[in-house]
N, C-alpha and C positions, 0 to 999 in steps of 0.2 A: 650518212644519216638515212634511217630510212622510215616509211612513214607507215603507222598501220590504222584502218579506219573500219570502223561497223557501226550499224546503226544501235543502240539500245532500245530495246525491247519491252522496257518492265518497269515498275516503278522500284527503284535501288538505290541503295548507294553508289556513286563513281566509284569506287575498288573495288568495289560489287561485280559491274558489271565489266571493269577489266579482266577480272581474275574468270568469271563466268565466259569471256572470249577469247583468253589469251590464257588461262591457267594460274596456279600461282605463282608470279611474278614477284613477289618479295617485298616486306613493307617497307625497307631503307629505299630499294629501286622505285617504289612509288612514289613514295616521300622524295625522293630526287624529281624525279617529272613533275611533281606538285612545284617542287622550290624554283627548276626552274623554267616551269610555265611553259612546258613539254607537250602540255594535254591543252587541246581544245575541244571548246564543247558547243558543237551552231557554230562553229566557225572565230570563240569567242575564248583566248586562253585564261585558264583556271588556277589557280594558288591552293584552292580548297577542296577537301573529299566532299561534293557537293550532293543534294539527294538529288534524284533524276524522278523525272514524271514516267519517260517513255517515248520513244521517237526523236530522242536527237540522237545528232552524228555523234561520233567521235574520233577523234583522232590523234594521237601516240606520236610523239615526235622520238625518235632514239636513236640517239649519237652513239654507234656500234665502235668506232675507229678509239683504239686508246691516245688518249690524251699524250699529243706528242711535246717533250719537254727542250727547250732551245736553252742552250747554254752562252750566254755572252760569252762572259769570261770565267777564267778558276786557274788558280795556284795553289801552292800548297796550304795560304792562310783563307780566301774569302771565294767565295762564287756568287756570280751576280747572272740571276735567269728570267726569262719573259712569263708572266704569269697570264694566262686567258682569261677572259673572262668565265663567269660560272665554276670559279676553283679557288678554294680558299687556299691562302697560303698557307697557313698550320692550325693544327688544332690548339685549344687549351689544353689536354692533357693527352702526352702520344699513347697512351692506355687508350684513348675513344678512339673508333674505328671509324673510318669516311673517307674519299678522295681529296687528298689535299698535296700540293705543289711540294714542300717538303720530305712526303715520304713519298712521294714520287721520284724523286732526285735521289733520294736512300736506296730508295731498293735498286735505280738502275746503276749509281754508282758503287752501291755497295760500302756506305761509309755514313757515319751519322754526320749529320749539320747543326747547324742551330741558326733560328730564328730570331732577327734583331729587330726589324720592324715586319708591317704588316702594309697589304692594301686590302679594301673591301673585296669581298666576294666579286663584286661585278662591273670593278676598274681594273681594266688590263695597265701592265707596263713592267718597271725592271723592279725585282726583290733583292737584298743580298743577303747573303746567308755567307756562317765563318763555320771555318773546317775544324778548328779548335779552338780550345777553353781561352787559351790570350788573348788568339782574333777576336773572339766575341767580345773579351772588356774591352778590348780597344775599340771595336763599334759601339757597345752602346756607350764608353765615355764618350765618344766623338755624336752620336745620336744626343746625347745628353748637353755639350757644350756646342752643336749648330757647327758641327764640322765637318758634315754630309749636307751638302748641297743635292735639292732634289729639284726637278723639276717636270710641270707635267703639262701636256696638252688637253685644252677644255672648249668642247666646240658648246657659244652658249646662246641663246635668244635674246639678242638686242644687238643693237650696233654702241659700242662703249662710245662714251662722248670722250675718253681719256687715252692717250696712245699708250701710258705708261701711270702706272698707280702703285699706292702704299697704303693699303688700307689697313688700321686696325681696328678692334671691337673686342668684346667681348662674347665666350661660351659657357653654355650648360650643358650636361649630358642629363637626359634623364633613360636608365636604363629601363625604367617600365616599359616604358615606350620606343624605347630602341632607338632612340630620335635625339638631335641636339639643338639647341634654340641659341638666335645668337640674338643679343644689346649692344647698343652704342652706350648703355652707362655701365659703371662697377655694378654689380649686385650681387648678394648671399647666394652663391653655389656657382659665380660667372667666373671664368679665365680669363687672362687675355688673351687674345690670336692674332697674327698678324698675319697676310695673303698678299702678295706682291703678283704684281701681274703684268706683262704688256700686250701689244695687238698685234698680230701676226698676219694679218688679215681681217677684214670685214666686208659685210656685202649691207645691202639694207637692213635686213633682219634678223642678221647672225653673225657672230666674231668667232675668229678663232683665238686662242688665248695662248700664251704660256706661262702659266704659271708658279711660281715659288714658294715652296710651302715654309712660310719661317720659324711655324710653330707646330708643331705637327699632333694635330688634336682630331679626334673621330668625326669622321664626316665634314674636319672645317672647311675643305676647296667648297664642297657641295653645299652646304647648309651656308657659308658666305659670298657667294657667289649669289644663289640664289636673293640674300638679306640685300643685297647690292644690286637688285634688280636687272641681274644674268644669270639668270637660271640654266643649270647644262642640261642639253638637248637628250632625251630619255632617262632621266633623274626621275623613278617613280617615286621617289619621298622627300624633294624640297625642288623638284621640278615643276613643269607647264602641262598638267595633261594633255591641254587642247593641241599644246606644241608637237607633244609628244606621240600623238597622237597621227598627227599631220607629216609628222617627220618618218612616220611608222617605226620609230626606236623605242624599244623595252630597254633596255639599259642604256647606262649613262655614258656618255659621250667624255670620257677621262680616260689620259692614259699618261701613268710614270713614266716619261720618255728619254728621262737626261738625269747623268749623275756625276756628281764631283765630290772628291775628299781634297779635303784641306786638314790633315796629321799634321802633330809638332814634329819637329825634326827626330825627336825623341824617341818617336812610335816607330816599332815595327812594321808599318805600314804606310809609313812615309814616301816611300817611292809609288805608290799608288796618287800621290798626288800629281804626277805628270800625263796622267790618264785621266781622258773624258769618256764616259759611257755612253752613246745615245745611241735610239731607235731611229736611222733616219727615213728608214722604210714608212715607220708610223707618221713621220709628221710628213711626208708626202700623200699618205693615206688620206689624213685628217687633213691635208689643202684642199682635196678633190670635192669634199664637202661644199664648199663654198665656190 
């Protein structure tokens, strides 16, 4: 990564006054620094093409090195890869153009995949993707009947009072707001969710978790965890800013680190059930924390 900085001069807009030091640099490439909080301004990173008065710094963060792609495993039916953070695993429609973990794995291997689940943009851990049309039903019936066991590492704020829990509740999505809202009652537009967890670790102010996701609903580790008063440590939308702040982490402290299939004997993919997946790199990582 390398860093490039000048002061601004004028009263502009922030693209403005990149494209005026650096040339035209392209609106998707700025629109990436915007999303991922590449650009600072006074020292203070930005999301937004902000107006500028005159006289602040700025400064360009840009990751030059291509996004190198780790392959756990692959056979001829399923591949299971590490996703970084700052990279979506796939788009909605492979017609839109963008950097995403899927066609990343296409082009180097020269073979289309397909996408069975997802993780957010900015939770590292394992994806699997099937090499063809059968593999795929047979994950997502197995995604469908809870026969992918997932599990993830979630470093959070608080010391749990619980070694081991079962919690359930209820969710909403509201997509206006990009955001999900969780209840302890039924309500008009609520799911139910279920988050299993135990403690891997804790210190006074912080646990490390691992988590099971039993229902696999948008943002639920995040948005119930937080509802459960352990919020994970750099979660900018149902985290602690002040935590997050003090922790100096911009993103969230989760990572998909373990996986298991449980196939009927039936499936094609039954002998996958004698295989564990884990990152054990990552949850040595995630102990150092604490």
């Amino acid at each position: 990564m390398r860093v490039e900085k000048f002061v601004n001069k004028k009263s502009q807009k922030l693209s403005e006054a990149v494209e005026n030091n650096f040339g035209l640099i392209g609106y998707n490439f700025f629109q990436k620094l915007l999303r991922n909080k590449d650009i600072k301004v006074d020292g203070k990173r930005v999301n937004k093409n902000i107006d500028l008065a005159g006289g602040e710094l700025i400064e360009l963060y840009i990751l030059e090195d291509k996004t190198k792609i780790n392959i756990v495993f692959e056979d001829d039916n399923i591949l299971i890869a590490f996703k970084p953070r700052k990279l979506e695993t796939c788009l909605e429609d492979d017609r839109l153009q963008g950097e995403n973990l899927k066609t990343l794995i296409e082009n180097e291997n020269g073979q289309k995949i397909f996408a069975v689940h997802r993780l957010d943009r900015n939770t590292e851990g394992l994806v699997v993707f099937a090499k063809n049309a059968s593999a795929k039903k047979e994950l997502d019936e197995a995604i469908k009947n809870r026969k992918i066991k997932k599990y993830y590492l979630a470093l959070v704020f608080g010391a749990s009072a619980k070694q081991e829990a079962s919690c359930k509740a209820f969710l909403k999505k509201d997509e206006k707001l990009s955001k999900v809202f969780i209840s302890s009652k039924q309500e008009a537009g609520f799911v139910p969710i279920q988050t299993d967890y135990k403690v891997l670790k804790k210190s006074d102010k912080f646990s490390l978790l691992e988590v099971e996701l039993v229902t696999g609903k948008t943002h639920q580790i995040r948005a119930h965890l937080s509802y459960l008063g352990l919020p994970i440590v750099g979660d900018e939308k149902y985290g602690d800013v002040a935590v997050n702040k003090m922790c100096k982490k911009h993103f969230q402290c989760l990572c998909a680190y373990k996986l298991r299939f449980e196939f009927n004997k039936e499936s094609k993919l039954f002998y996958l059930n004698d295989k564990q997946f884990e990152l054990s790199e990552k949850l040595k990582e995630y102990y150092k924390f604490l």
